[in-house]
VOZAZA-660365 format. One line per 4 residues: number of its first residue (from 1); their letters; for each residue x, y, z of C-alpha. Coordinates in steps of 0.2 Angstrom, whole numbers, plus 2048, in hexadecimal, padded with zeros to 3 digits. Layout:
BEGIN
NUM) A) X,Y,Z | ...
END
This chain:
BEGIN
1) XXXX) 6B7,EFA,5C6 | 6B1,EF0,5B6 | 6A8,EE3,5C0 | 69F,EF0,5CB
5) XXXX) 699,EF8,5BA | 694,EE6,5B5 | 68C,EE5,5C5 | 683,EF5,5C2
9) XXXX) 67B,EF1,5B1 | 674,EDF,5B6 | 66C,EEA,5C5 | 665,EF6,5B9
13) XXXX) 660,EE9,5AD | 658,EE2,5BB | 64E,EEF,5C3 | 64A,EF5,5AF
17) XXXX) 643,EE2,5AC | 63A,EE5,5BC | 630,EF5,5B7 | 62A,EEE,5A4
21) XXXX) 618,EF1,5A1 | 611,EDE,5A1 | 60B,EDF,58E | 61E,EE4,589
25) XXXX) 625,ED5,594 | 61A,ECB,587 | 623,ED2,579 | 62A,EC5,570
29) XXXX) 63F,EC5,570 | 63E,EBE,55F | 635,EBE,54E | 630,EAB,546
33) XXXX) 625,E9C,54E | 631,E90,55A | 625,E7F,55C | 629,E76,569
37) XXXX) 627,E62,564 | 628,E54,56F | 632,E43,568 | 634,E37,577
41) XXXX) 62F,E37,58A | 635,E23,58E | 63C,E19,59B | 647,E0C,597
45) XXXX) 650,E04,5A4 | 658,E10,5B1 | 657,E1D,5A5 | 64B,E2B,5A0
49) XXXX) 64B,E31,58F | 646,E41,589 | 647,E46,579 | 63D,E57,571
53) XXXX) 63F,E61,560 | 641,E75,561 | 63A,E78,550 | 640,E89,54B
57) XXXX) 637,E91,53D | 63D,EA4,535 | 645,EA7,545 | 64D,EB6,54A
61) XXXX) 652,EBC,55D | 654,ECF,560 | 664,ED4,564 | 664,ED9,575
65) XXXX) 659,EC8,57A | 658,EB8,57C | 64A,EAA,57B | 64D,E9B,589
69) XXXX) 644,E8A,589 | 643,E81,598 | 63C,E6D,598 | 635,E67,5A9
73) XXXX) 631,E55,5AE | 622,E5A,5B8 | 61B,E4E,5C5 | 60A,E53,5D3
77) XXXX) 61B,E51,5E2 | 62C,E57,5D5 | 632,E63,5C9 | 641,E5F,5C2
81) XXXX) 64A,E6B,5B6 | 652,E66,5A8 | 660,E70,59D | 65A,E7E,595
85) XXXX) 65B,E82,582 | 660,E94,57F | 65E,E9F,570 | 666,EAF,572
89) XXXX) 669,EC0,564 | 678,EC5,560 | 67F,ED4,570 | 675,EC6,57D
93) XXXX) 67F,EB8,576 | 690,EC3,576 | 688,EC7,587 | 689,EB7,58C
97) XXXX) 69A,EB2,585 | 6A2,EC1,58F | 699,EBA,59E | 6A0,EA9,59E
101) XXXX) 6B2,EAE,59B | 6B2,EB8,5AC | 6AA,EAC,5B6 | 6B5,EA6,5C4
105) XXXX) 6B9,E93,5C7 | 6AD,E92,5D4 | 69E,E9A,5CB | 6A0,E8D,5BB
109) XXXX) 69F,E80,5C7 | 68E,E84,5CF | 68A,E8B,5BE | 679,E82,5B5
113) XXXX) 681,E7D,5A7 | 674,E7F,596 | 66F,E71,58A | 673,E7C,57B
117) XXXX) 676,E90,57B | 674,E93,566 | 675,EA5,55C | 666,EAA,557
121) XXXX) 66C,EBB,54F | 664,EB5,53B | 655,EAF,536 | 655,E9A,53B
125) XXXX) 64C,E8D,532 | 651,E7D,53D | 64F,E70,54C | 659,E6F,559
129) XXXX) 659,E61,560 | 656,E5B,573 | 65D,E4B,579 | 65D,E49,58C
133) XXXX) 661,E38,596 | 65E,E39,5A9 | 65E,E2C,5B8 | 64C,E25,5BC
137) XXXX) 646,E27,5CC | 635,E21,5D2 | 62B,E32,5D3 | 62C,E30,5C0
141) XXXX) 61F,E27,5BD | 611,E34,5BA | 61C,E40,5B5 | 618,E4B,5A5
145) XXXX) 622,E57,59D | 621,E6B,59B | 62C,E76,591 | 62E,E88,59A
149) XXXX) 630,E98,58D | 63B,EA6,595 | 63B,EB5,58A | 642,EC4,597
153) XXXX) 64E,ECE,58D | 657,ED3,59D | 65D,EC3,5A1 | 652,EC2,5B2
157) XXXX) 64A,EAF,5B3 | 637,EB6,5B0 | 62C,EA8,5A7 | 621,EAE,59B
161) XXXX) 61A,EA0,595 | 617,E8C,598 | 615,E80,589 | 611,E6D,591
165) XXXX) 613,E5F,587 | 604,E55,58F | 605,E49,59B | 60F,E38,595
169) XXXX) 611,E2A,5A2 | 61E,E21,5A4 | 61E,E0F,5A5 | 623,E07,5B6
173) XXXX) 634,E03,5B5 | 639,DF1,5B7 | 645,DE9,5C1 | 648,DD7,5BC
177) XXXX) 651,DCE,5CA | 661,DD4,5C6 | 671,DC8,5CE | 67E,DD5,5D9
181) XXXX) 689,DC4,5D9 | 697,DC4,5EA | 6AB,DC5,5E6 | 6B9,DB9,5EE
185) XXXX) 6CA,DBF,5EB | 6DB,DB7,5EE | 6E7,DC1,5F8 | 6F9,DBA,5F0
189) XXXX) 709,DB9,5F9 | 714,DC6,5FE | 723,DC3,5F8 | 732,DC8,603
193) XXXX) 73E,DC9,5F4 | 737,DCF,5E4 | 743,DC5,5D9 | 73F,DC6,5C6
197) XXXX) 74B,DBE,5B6 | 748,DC8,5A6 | 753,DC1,594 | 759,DC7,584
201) XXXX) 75F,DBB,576 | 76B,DC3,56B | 76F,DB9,55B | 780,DBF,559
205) XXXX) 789,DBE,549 | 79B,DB6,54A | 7A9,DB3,53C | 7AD,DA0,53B
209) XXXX) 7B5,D99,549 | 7B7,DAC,551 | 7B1,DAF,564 | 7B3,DC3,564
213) XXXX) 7A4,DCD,561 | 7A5,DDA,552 | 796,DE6,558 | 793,DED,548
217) XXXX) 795,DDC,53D | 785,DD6,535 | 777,DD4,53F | 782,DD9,551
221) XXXX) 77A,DEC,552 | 76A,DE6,553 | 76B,DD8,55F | 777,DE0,56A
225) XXXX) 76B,DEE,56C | 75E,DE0,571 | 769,DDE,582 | 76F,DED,586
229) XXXX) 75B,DF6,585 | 758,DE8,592 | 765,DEE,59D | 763,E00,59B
233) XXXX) 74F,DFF,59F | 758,DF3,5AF | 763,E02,5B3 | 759,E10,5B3
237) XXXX) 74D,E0A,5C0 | 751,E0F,5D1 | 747,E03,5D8 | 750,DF5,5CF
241) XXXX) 762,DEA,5D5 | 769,DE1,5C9 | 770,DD0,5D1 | 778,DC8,5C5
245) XXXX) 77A,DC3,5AE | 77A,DB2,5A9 | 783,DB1,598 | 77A,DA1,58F
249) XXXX) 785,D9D,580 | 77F,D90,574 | 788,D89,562 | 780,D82,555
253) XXXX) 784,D70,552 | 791,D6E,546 | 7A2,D69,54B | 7A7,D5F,559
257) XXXX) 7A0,D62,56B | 7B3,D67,571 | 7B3,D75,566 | 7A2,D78,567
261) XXXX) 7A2,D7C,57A | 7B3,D85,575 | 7A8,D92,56D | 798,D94,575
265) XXXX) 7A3,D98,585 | 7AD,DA5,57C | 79D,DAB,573 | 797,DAD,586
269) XXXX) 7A6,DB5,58D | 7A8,DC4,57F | 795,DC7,581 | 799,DC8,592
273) XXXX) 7A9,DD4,58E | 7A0,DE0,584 | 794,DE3,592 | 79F,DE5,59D
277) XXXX) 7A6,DF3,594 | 797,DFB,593 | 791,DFA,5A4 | 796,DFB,5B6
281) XXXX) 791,DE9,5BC | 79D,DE1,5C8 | 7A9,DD1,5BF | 7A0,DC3,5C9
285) XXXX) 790,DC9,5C7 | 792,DC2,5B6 | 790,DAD,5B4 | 796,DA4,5A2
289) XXXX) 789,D95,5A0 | 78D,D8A,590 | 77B,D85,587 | 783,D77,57F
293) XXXX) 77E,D75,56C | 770,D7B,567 | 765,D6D,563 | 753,D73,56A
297) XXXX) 756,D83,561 | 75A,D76,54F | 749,D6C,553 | 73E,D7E,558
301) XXXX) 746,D85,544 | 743,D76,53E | 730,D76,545 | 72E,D88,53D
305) XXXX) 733,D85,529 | 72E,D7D,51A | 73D,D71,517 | 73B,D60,50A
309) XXXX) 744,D55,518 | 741,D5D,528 | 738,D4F,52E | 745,D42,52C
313) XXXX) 751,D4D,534 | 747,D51,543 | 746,D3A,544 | 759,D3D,546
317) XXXX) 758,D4A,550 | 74B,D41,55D | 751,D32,55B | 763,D30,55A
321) XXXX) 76E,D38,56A | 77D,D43,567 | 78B,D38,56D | 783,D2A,561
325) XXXX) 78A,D32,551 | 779,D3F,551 | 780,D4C,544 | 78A,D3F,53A
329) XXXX) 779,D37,537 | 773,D4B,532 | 780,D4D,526 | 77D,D3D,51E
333) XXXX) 76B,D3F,51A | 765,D40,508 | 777,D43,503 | 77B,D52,50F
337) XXXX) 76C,D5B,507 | 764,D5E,516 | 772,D62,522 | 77B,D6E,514
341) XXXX) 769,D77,514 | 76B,D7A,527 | 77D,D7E,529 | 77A,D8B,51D
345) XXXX) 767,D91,522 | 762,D8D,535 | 774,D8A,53D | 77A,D9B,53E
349) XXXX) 76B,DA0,548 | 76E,D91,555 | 77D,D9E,558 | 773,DA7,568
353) XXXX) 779,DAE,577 | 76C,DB2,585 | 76C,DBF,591 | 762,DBB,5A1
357) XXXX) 764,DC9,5AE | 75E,DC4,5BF | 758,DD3,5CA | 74F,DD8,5D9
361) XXXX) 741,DE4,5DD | 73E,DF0,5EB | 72D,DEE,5F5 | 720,DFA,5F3
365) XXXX) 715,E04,600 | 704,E06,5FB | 708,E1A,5F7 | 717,E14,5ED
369) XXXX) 70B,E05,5E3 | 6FD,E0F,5DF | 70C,E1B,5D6 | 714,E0F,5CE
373) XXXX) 707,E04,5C4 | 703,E13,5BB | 714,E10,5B3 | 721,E01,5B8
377) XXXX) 710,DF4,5BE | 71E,DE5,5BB | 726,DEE,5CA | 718,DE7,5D5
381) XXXX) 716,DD6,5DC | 704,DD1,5DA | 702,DD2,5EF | 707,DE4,5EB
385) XXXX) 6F9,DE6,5DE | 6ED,DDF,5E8 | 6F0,DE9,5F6 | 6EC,DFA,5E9
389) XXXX) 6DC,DF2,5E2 | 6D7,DF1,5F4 | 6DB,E03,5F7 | 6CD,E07,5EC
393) XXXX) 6BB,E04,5EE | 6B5,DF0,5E9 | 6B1,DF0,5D8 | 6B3,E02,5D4
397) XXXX) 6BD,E06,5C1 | 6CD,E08,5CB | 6CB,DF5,5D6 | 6CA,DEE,5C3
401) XXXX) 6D5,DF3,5BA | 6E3,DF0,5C8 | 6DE,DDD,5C6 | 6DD,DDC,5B5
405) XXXX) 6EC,DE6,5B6 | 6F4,DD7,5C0 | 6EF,DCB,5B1 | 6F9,DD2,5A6
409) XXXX) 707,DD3,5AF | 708,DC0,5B6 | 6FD,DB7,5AB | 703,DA8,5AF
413) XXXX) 6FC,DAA,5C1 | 6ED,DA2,5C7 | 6E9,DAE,5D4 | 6EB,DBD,5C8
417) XXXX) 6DF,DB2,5BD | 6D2,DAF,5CA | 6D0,DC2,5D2 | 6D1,DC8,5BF
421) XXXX) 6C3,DBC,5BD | 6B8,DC2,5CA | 6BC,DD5,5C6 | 6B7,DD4,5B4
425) XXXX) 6A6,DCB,5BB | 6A2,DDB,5C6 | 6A3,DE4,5B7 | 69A,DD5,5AB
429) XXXX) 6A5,DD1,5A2 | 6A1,DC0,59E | 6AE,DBE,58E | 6BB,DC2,597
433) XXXX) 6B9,DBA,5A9 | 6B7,DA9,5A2 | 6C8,DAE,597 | 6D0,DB1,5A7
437) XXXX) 6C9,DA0,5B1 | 6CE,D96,5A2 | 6E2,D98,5A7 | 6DD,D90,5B6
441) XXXX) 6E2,D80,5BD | 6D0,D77,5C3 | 6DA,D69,5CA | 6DF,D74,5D8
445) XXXX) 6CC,D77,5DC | 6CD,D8C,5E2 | 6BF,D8D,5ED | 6C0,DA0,5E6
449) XXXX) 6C1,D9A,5D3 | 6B5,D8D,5D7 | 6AA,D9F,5DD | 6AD,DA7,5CD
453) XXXX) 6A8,D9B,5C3 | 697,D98,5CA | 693,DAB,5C9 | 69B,DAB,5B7
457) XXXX) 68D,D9C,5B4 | 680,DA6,5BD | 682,DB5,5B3 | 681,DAA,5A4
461) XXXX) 672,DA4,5A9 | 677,D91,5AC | 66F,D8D,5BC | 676,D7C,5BF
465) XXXX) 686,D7E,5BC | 687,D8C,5C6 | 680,D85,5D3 | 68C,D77,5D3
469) XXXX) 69C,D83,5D3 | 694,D8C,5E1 | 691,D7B,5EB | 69F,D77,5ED
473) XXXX) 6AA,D88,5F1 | 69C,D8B,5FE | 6A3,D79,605 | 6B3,D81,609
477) XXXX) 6AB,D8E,612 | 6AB,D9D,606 | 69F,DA7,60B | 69D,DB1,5FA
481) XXXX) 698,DA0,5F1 | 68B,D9D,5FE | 684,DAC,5FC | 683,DAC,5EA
485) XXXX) 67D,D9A,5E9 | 66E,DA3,5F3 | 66A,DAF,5E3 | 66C,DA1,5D7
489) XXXX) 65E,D97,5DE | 657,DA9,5DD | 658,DAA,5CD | 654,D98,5C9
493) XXXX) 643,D9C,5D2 | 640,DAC,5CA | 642,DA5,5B7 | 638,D95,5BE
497) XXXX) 62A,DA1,5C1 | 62C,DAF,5B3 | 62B,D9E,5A9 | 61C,D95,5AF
501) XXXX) 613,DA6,5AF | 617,DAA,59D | 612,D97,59A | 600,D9D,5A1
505) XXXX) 5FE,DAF,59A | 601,DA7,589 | 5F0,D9E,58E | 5E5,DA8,593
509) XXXX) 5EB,DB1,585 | 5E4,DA5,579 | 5D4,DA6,580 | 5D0,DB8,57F
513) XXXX) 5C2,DBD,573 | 5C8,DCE,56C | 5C9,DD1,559 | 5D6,DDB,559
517) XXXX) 5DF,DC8,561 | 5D9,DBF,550 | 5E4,DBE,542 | 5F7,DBD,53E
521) XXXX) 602,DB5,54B | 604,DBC,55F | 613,DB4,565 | 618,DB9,579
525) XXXX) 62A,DBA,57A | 630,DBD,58A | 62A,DC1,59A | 632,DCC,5A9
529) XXXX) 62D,DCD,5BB | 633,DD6,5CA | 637,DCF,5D7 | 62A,DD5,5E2
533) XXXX) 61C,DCF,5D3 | 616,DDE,5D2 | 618,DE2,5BE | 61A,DD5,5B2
537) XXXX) 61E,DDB,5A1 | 619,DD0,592 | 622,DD2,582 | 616,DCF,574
541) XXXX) 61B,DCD,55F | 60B,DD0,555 | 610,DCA,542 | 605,DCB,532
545) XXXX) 5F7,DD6,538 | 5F2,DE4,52B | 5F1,DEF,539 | 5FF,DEC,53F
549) XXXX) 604,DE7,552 | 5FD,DF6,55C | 5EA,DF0,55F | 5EF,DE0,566
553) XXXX) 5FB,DE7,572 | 5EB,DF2,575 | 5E0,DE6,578 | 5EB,DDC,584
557) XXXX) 5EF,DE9,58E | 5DB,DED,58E | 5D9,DD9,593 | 5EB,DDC,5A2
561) XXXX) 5DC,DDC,5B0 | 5D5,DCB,5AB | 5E8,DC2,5A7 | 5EC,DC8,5B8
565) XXXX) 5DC,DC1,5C0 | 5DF,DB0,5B7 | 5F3,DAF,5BB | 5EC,DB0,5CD
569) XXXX) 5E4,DA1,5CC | 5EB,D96,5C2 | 5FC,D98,5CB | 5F4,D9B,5DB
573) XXXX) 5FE,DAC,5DF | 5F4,DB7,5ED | 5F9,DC7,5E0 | 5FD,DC3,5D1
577) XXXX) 607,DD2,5C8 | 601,DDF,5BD | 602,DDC,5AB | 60A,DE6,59D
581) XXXX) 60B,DE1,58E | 618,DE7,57F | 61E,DE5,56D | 62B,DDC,56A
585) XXXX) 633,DE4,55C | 644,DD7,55C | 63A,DC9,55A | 62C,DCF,54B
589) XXXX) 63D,DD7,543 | 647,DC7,546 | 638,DBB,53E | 638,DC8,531
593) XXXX) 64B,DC6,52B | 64A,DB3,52C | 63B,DB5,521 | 643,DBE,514
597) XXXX) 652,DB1,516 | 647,DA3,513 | 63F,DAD,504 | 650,DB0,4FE
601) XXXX) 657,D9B,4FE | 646,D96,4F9 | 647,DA3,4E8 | 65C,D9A,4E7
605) XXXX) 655,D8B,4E7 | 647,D8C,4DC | 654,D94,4CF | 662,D88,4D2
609) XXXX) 655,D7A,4CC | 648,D83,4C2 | 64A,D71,4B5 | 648,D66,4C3
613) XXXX) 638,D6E,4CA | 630,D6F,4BC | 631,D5C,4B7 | 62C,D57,4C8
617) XX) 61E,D61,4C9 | 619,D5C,4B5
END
């Protein structure tokens, strides 16, 4: 019943709206001045930018209206409307809020959505701000654009008026030769039997000559808890089958070997019995392994402090074995400083039992994969990973981050390397693709790293070497390299020519006979072409003119028919391209920092030595 009643009004409104005398449509829906101000029409790139100021001034709306603005991009063949700006008084706003909260699901997604909807309902003194970015497309190029005024009270699209901006061209967009570089990527192994080792050392605290473990003496809590987190994680994965524990046990020097083994293997066996207290493993799933004494873990301590005789005591270490009277030598040393340190400071943490669980994974279906390396991705083999990224479209967000994924996982893996290589290149990343290729062995000589690295150099702009990677993993038939060793000659070409082209503009240049030329320093910068020469754009700094850099871009721009005419012939192209030219602001802004740098060190110097100076120049 309510939405037939809403239904009714609109009608109403809209056969009222209909009926309205011509001179009361006019009637303005709000008291003030709005200016409409245009900031920026500009291509940059693949981008359009579109930037105007509402300039509100005194402004109220009426209650019951409501003032829109609608910006066009106009073109003789396309409109294109943009989102409008909407200034609404205070029932049409609350209007318009009831309106939104009942529309259904479907209706907000065809739904236009507004740039900006704003009360209106007091007396405004602001600017509201248009900022727009849209795709360029090639119909753009005359385009201008308009600003449309719709003033109709009833809410019926009627425009009442149309304010243009004026006609502002857009400069031909330019498309440099851009490298799309081709992708090899390694397929690794299946693996029938995902097998995988994970380990925990737990520095255990024992009494002297003691082999029970006392979980809550000294330290024991917390490295006890070290394990049994490993095996719980272990345990509460359904996918997971524990195979068997290896319990490493490991005593410090001191003592003789007999009683050292002694220990370390009753160390190993009540680790091993406090586990099995705690959980459900089978007895013979459980293996006793007796480290010996613990002299790597003495020289690794050792390695890691600040100690007065450490280096003679690694010389005994190194150099004298243990049945040759090692440790006697030790004790010995500077008295028994050095070992009575050691025995008191190092030798209780040589006391370590390891943990090293071996287990084995279930294989994944590709449904299964793409679920679980939102969560467990160590639960994948990288086969299985490679099989997800390929489910998704080559170089999309989701085929990347499955690869670099991968990395992460088995980062000592060369495959994992190379295709995280190659995806953080389809995403230019150069930083981190050469990362990646540097944890690779090049003795192997990949014909797929060998890929990578030549389009890594490409991208960097290092022809040669580029060319030399590709060479050689086209040799091996990779087609990818050939293809890209095609673009880099290309490329080689193109900055060849972009290069001997700049060479003669900044000629003919020089002989040009315009005044607004003369004076201060006109340095071309750069020069891009696209590939079908038909634009050229030249990038121009113009530095310590009083007028500043605006007529001499003028003037070349005036002078673009001629350069084009004498590129022609000098370099004997059939149709030379058209010629814009440009400031350069980064250069003229760079020059003017390194000037105010040099200003700066000459004034350091000249008051470092203000004596000096004066009696040389006396």
């Amino acid at each position: 019943m309510m939405n037939r009643s809403i239904q009714f009004i609109v009608c109403v409104l809209a056969i009222l709206c209909q009926n309205i005398n011509p001179a009361v449509a006019q009637t303005r829906s709000y008291d003030g001045v709005i200016s409409v101000v245009p900031v920026q029409l500009e291509q940059r790139g693949k981008s359009v930018y579109i930037n105007i100021d509402f300039v509100l001034e005194d402004v109220k709306v009426k209650s019951a209206h409501g003032v829109d603005f609608i910006p066009q991009l106009v073109a003789p063949a396309h409109t294109y409307n943009l989102p409008k700006v909407s200034i609404k008084g205070h029932n049409e706003y609350l209007a318009y809020e009831r309106w939104l909260s009942l529309m259904s699901a479907k209706e907000k997604d065809s739904y236009e959505k507004p740039y900006v909807v704003e009360k209106g309902s007091k007396k405004r003194n602001d600017t509201i701000r248009y900022r727009y970015i849209l795709p360029y497309e090639s119909w753009m190029d005359d385009a201008r654009v308009d600003v449309q005024r719709d003033e109709c009270g009833c809410g019926e699209i009627q425009l009442m008026d149309v304010e243009p901006l004026g006609d502002i061209e857009l400069e031909r967009i330019l498309v440099p030769y851009v490298v799309t570089p081709f992708f090899a990527y390694l397929q690794p192994k299946a693996e029938e039997v995902k097998s995988r080792d994970i380990q925990a050392e737990c520095f255990l605290d024992f009494e002297v000559n003691k082999i029970n473990i006392r979980p809550e003496y000294m330290n024991n809590p917390k490295e006890l808890a070290k394990i049994r987190a490993m095996i719980d994680e272990l345990k509460s994965d359904p996918s997971i089958k524990v195979n068997k524990l290896d319990i490493v046990g490991y005593a410090s020097p001191e003592g003789s070997l007999a009683n050292n083994k002694r220990l370390s293997e009753g160390r190993a066996m009540a680790l091993r019995d406090y586990l099995a207290s705690r959980y459900d493993f089978s007895r013979n799933q459980y293996y006793i392994i007796f480290g010996g004494e613990n002299w790597d873990g003495l020289v690794k301590a050792l390695d890691t402090i600040d100690f007065e005789y450490k280096d003679e005591a690694l010389n005994i270490i190194n150099d004298i074995p243990v049945e040759k009277g090692r440790e006697a030598k030790l004790m010995q040393l500077r008295g028994g400083v050095p070992y009575r340190y050691m025995l008191k400071y190092i030798f209780p943490s040589l006391r370590v039992a390891i943990c090293k669980v071996n287990y084995e994974i279930k294989n994944f279906n590709l449904d299964e994969a793409k679920e679980i390396i939102k969560t467990r991705p160590q639960n994948l083999s990288l086969n299985e990973m490679f099989m997800v990224a390929n489910s998704y479209p080559k170089g999309s967000q989701e085929f990347i981050d499955v690869f670099e994924t991968a990395v992460r996982m088995y980062p000592k893996d060369e495959i994992a390397s190379i295709n995280a290589a190659a995806a953080a290149l389809s995403r230019n990343d150069l930083v981190s693709a050469e990362r990646y290729l540097n944890m690779v062995n090049v003795n192997k000589q990949l014909p797929e790293y060998s890929n990578a690295m030549g389009v890594l150099m490409l991208l960097k702009g290092e022809y040669e070497h580029a060319e030399e990677y590709l060479k050689a993993a086209a040799k091996s038939g990779l087609q990818a390299a050939g293809q890209n060793l095609e673009k880099t000659m290309s490329q080689k070409n193109m900055g060849r020519l972009a290069q001997d082209m700049k060479r003669e503009v900044i000629a003919i240049i020089g002989r040009l006979k315009d005044p607004r030329l003369e004076g201060g320093l006109l340095t071309v910068t750069r020069l891009d072409v696209t590939p079908d020469l038909d634009v050229a754009k030249v990038y121009v700094s113009v530095m310590g003119r009083a007028d500043g850099p605006k007529p001499a871009i003028e003037a070349l721009n005036r002078a673009a028919g001629h350069v084009r005419t004498e590129v022609s012939k000098k370099m004997h192209i059939r149709k030379a391209p058209r010629f814009i030219f440009v400031e350069d602001d980064g250069a003229a802004y760079a020059a003017h920092i390194n000037e105010l740098l040099r200003s700066l060190n000459v004034n350091d110097e000249e008051e470092a030595q203000p004596a000096d100076t004066e009696q040389t120049e006396g």
